[in-house]
C-alpha positions as CSV (number, residue, x, y, z in Angstrom):
1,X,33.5,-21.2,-26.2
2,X,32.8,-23.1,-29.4
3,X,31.4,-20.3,-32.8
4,X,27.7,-22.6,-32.1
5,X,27.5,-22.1,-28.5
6,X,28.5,-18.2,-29.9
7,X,26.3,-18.1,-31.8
8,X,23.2,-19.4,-29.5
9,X,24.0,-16.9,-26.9
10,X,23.9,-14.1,-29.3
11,X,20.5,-15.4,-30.5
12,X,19.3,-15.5,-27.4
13,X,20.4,-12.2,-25.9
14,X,18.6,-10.8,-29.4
15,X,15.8,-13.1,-28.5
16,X,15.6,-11.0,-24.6
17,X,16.0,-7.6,-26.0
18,X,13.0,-7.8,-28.6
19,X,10.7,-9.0,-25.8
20,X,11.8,-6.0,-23.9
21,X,10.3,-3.6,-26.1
22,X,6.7,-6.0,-26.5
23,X,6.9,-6.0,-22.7
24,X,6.8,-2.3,-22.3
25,X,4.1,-1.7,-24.8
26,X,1.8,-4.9,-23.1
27,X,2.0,-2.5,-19.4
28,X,1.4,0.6,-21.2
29,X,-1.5,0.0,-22.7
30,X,-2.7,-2.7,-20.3
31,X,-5.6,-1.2,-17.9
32,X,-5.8,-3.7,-15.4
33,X,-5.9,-3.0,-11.6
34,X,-3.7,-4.8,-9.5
35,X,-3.8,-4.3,-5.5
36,X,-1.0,-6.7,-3.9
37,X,-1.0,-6.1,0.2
38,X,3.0,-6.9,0.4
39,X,4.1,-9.6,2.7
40,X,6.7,-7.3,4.6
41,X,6.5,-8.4,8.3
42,X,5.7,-6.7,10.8
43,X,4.6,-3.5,8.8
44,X,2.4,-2.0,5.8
45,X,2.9,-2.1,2.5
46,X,0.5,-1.9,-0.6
47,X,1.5,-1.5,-4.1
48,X,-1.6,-0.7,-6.4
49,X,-0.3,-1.1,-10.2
50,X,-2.2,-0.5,-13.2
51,X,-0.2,-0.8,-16.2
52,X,3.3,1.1,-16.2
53,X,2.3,3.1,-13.2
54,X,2.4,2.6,-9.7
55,X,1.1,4.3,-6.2
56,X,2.8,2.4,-3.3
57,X,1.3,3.3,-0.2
58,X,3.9,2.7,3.0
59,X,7.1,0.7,2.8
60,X,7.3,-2.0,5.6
61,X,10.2,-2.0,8.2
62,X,12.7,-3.3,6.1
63,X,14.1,-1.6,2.8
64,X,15.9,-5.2,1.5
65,X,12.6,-6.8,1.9
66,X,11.1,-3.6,0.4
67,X,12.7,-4.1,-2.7
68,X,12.8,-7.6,-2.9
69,X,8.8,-7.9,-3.2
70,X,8.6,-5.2,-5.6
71,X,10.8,-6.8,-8.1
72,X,7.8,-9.8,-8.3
73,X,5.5,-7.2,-9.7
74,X,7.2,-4.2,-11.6
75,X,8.5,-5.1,-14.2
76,X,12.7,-4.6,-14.2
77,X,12.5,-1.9,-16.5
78,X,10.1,0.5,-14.9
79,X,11.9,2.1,-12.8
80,X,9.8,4.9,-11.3
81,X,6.6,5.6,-9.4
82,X,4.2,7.3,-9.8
83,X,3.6,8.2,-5.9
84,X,4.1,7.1,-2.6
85,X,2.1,7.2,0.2
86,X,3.1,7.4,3.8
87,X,0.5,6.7,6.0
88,X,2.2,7.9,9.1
89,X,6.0,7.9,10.3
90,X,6.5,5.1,12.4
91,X,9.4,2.9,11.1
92,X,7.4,0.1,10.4
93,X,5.5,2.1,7.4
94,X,8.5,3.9,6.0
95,X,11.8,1.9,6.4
96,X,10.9,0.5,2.9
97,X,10.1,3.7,1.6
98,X,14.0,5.0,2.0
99,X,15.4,2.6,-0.1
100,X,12.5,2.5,-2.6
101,X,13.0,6.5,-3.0
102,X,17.0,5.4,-3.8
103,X,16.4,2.8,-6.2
104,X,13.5,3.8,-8.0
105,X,12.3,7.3,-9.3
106,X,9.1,8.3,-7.3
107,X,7.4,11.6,-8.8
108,X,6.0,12.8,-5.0
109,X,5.4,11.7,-1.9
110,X,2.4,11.9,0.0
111,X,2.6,12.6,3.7
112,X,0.9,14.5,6.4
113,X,4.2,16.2,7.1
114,X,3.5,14.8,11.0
115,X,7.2,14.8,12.4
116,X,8.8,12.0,14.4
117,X,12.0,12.3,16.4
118,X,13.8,8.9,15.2
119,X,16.3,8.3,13.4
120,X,14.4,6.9,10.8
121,X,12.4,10.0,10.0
122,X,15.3,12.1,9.7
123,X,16.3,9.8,7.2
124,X,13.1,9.6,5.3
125,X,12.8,13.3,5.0
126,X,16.6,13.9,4.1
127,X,16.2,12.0,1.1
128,X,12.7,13.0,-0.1
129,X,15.1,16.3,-0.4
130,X,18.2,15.5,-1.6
131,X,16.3,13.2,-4.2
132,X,14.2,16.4,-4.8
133,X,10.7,14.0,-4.4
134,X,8.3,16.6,-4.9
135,X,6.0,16.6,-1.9
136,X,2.4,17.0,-1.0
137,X,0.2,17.2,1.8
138,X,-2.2,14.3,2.4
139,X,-5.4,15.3,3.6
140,X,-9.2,15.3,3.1
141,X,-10.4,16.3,-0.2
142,X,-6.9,14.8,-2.2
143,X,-7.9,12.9,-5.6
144,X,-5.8,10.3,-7.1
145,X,-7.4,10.0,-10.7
146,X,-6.7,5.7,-12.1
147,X,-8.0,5.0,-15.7
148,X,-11.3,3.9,-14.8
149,X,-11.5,4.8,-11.0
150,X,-9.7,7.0,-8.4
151,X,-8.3,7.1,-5.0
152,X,-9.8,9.7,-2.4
153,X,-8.1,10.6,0.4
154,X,-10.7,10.8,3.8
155,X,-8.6,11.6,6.3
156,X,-7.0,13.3,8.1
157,X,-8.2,16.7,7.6
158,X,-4.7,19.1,8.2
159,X,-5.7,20.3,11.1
160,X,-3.1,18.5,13.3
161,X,-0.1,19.4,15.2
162,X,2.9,18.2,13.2
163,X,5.4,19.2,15.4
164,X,4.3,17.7,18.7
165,X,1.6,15.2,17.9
166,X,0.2,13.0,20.4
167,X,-0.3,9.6,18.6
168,X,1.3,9.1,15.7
169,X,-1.1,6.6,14.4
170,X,-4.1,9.0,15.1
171,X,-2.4,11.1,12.4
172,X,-2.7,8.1,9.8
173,X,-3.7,8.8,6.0
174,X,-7.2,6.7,5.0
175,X,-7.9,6.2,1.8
176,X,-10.5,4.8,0.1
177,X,-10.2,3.5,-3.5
178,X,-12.8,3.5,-6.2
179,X,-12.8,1.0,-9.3
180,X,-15.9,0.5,-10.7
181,X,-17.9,-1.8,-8.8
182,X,-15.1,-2.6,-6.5
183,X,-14.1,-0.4,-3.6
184,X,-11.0,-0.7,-0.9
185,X,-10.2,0.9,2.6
186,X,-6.6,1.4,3.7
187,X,-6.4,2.5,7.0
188,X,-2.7,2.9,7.7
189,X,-2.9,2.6,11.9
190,X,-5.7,4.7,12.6
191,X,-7.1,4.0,15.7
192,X,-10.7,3.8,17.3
193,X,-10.2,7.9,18.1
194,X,-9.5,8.5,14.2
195,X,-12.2,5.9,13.6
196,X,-14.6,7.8,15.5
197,X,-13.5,11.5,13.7
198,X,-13.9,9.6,10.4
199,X,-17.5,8.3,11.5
200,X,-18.7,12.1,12.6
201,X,-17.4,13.4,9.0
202,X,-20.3,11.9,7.4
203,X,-17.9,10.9,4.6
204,X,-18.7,7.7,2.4
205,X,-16.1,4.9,4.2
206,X,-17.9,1.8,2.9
207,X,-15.7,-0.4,1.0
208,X,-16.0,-4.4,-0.3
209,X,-12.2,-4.9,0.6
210,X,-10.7,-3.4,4.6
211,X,-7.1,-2.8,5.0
212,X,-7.1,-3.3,8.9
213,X,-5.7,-1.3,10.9
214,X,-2.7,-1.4,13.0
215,X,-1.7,-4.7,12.0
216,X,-5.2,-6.0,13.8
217,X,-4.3,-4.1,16.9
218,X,-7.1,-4.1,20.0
219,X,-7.1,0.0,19.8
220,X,-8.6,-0.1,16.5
221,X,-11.5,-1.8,14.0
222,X,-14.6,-1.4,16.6
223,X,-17.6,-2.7,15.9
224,X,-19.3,0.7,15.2
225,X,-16.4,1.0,12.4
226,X,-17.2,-2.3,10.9
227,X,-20.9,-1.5,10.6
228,X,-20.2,1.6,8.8
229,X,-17.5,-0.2,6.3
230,X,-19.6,-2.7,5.4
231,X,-17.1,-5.1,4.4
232,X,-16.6,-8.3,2.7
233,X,-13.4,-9.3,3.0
234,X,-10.4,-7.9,5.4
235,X,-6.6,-8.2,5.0
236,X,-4.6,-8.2,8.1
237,X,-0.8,-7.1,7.2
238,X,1.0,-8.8,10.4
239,X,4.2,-10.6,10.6
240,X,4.4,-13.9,12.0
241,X,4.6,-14.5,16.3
242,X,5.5,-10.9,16.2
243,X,6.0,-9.1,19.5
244,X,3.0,-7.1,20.0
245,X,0.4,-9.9,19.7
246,X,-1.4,-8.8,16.5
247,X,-4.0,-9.4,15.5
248,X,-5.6,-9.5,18.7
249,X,-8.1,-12.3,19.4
250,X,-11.0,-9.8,20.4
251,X,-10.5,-8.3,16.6
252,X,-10.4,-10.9,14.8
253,X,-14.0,-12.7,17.0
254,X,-15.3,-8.9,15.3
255,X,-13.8,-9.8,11.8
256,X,-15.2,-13.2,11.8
257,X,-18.5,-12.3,13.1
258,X,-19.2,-10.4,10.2
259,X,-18.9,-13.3,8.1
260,X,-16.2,-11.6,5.9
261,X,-13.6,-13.6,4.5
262,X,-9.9,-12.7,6.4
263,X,-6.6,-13.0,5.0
264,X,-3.3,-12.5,6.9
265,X,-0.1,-11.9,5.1
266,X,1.5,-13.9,8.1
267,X,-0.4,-16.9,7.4
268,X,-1.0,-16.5,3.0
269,X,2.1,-14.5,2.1
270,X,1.3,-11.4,-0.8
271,X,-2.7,-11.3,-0.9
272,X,-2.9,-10.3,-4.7
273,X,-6.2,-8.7,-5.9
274,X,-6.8,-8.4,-9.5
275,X,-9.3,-6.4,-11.0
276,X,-9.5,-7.0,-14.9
277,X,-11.9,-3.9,-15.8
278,X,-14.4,-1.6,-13.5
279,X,-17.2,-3.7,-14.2
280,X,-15.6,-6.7,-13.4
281,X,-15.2,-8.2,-9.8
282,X,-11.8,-8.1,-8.1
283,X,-10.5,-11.4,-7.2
284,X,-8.1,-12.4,-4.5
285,X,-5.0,-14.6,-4.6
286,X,-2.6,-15.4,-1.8
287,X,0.9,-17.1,-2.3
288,X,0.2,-19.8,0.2
C-alpha cells in the first residue's frame, strides 16, 4: 500500500472515530419517541427507543433475525437495554429474546413468571440467570416512566397459576403506552377471555395506535374490544402464508369496519412510528 493511500485510510478511520463520540451525545440528549413493530415473521416484536434507551417488548421466533433488525435502529455502540418485556412464553415471543439477552446488556426482564415446559423456556430463564438479568413481575399497576410519557402495565393482574396455566396467551402482558397526545395498545396474544377480564377492570384501554393480538388470530380482537379501544390505526405482526392462517378474514372485516388504517408487517415490512415531541402527532412509516 502506497504512504497516500496510508495516509487516506488513517484520515478516514480518525474521520469514523470523531463521529462516534458526536453520535453518542445526538441519542443522549435526543428525546424523540420511536415505536418500530419489527418485521420478525411469524412472531412479536416491538422495540420502543427514545434516545440511548431502549424497552423491547417480545423477541420474535428467531434470535438471527432478532438481532439483525435491531442493528437498523440502535445504534452499534449502545449495547444495552434498558428492559425487556415478555409478553408471554410461547416461542414465537421469546426466541429473540435469548440471543438479545447474550448480545446485548438488558438491565431486567419483565415477565409474568407463567412457566412453559419447552425447551425454549428452559432456555430463556437459564440465561435471564446466568446473565444475572434482574427480574420483575409484570402485572397491573407497573409504571414504566419515558421523558415525556410512560408505559402502564394493565394486565394481567398476578393472580394466575404459573405453574400449570391453562392458556398461555390468556396470561399475556398488555400495555398501554402514553406520549402526550399519542397513545399505543400492545396486546401480546391475549385472547377474547383476557379481553373480556380487561373490559370488567374498568381500566382506561383506549389507545390511537392497536397492537393486535395474536398475530390477527379469530380468538381475539372482538368487536366489544374494538369499541372500547377506540382505535385509529392497527398493526398486525404476522409472517407471510404462515401456517395458522393469520390474520383471519373475520378480523380483519372488524378492523376494516372501523375505518382504521391497517398495517401488516407481512405485507409493509418494519411499521416505524415516530413521535418527535408529546404534543406532536406520531407518524407511521413502513419499509415497503
Amino acid at each position: 500500500m502506497s504512504a497516500r493511500k496510508i495516509t487516506y485510510t488513517i484520515l478516514l478511520l480518525l474521520a469514523v472515530l470523531a463521529l462516534v463520540p458526536a453520535g453518542i451525545i445526538h441519542s443522549a440528549g435526543n428525546k424523540e419517541l420511536k415505536i418500530v413493530f419489527l418485521n420478525v415473521g411469524q412472531g412479536d416484536a416491538i422495540l420502543i427507543e427514545q434516545g440511548e434507551k431502549q424497552i423491547l417488548i417480545d423477541g420474535g421466533p428467531d434470535g438471527q433475525v432478532e438481532l439483525e433488525e435491531l442493528g437498523k435502529y440502535i445504534p452499534f455502540w449502545d449495547r444495552n437495554i434498558e428492559a425487556v418485556i415478555a409478553t408471554h412464553p410461547d416461542a414465537d415471543h421469546i426466541t429473540g429474546l435469548i440471543d438479545v439477552m447474550k448480545n446485548y446488556t438488558v438491565d431486567k426482564v419483565i415477565y409474568t413468571g407463567v412457566s412453559s415446559s419447552s425447551q425454549t423456556y428452559a432456555s430463556f430463564e437459564n440465561t435471564i440467570k446466568n446473565k444475572n438479568i434482574a427480574e420483575l413481575e409484570g402485572k397491573v399497576g407497573m409504571k414504566i416512566k419515558l421523558d415525556g410519557g410512560e408505559m402502564d402495565i394493565l394486565y394481567p393482574d398476578g393472580t394466575e397459576d404459573k405453574n400449570n396455566p391453562k392458556d398461555t396467551n390468556l396470561t399475556s402482558v398488555v400495555a398501554r403506552l402514553t406520549f402526550g397526545r399519542n397513545s399505543f395498545l400492545f396486546t401480546g396474544d391475549l385472547p377474547t377471555d383476557g379481553e373480556a377480564a380487561l373490559l370488567a377492570s374498568g381500566q382506561n384501554i383506549s389507545a390511537q395506535i392497536l397492537k393486535v393480538a395474536h398475530h390477527g388470530s379469530k380468538y381475539a380482537t372482538s368487536e366489544a374490544f374494538l369499541a372500547a379501544v377506540k382505535p385509529e390505526e392497527a398493526v398486525v405482526s404476522v409472517g407471510a402464508k404462515n401456517r395458522y392462517g393469520h390474520p383471519a378474514p373475520e378480523v380483519m372485516e372488524r378492523l376494516a369496519a372501523d375505518k382504521m388504517k391497517i398495517y401488516r408487517t407481512d405485507q409493509q415490512g418494519d411499521i416505524v412510528y415516530d413521535c418527535p415531541s408529546p404534543g406532536q402527532a406520531c407518524q407511521a412509516e413502513t419499509e415497503m
